[in-house]
N, C-alpha and C positions, 0 to 999 in steps of 0.2 A: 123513835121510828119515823122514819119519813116516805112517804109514801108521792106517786104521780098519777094522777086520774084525768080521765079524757073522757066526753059522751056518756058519764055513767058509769068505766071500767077503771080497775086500779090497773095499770100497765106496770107500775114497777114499787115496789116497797122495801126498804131495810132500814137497819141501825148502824149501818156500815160505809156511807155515804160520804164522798170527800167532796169540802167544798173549796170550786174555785172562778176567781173572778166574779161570784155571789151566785155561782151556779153549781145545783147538789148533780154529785157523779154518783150516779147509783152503780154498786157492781155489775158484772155482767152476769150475774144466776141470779141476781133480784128483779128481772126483768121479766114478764110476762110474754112469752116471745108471740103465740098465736095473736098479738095483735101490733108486732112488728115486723114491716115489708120491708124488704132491702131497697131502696133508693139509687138512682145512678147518680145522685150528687155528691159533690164533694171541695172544700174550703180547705185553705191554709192558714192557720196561726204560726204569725210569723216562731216564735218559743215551745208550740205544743207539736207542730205540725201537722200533717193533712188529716181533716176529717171526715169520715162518710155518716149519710145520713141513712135513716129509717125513715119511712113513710107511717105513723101512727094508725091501726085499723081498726074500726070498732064499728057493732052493729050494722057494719055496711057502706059507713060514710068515712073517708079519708081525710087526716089531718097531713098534709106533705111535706115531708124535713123537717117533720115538728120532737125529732131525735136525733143526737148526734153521738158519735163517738170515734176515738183513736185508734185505729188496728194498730199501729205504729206509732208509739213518740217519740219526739224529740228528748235528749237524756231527763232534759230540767222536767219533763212533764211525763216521766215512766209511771208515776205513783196513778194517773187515771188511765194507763192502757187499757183498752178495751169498756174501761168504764162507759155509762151512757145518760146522758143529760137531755133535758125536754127545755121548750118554748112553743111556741105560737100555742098558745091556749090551752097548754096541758098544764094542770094546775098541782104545783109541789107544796105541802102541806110536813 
């Protein structure tokens, strides 16, 4: 089981996580959504393509972009559609 905690909060947990490029994709029902904000950002991988971010929210204090994932991929990267991965200080265990 792999679980994401931020501030205190498990934001997203399962056993069902793919990982890529050394980064765990958590499904998107394993995700704790009351403390995910929708983001107006957004990246392109050049093989996965464009990602949008969540703003991570907990207790009050905001981690920003610190979630990303693919509403749409690229074919080679269908396996994480909608999947959702952490950084800036969200810690995957």
């Amino acid at each position: 089981m792999k679980s994401a905690s931020w501030n205190g909060a498990v934001i997203a947990a399962s056993d069902q996580c793919i990982v890529v490029e050394g980064n765990q994709y958590f499904p998107p029902n394993a995700a704790n959504r009351e403390y995910l904000r929708a983001s107006s950002t957004q990246t392109v991988c050049p093989w996965k393509g464009t990602a949008s971010y969540f703003d991570v929210v907990v207790n009050g204090e905001t981690n920003k972009d610190a979630a990303w994932y693919y509403p749409a991929t690229k074919s080679a990267a269908d396996n994480i559609k909608g999947y959702i991965a952490f950084w800036k200080g969200v810690t995957v265990t």
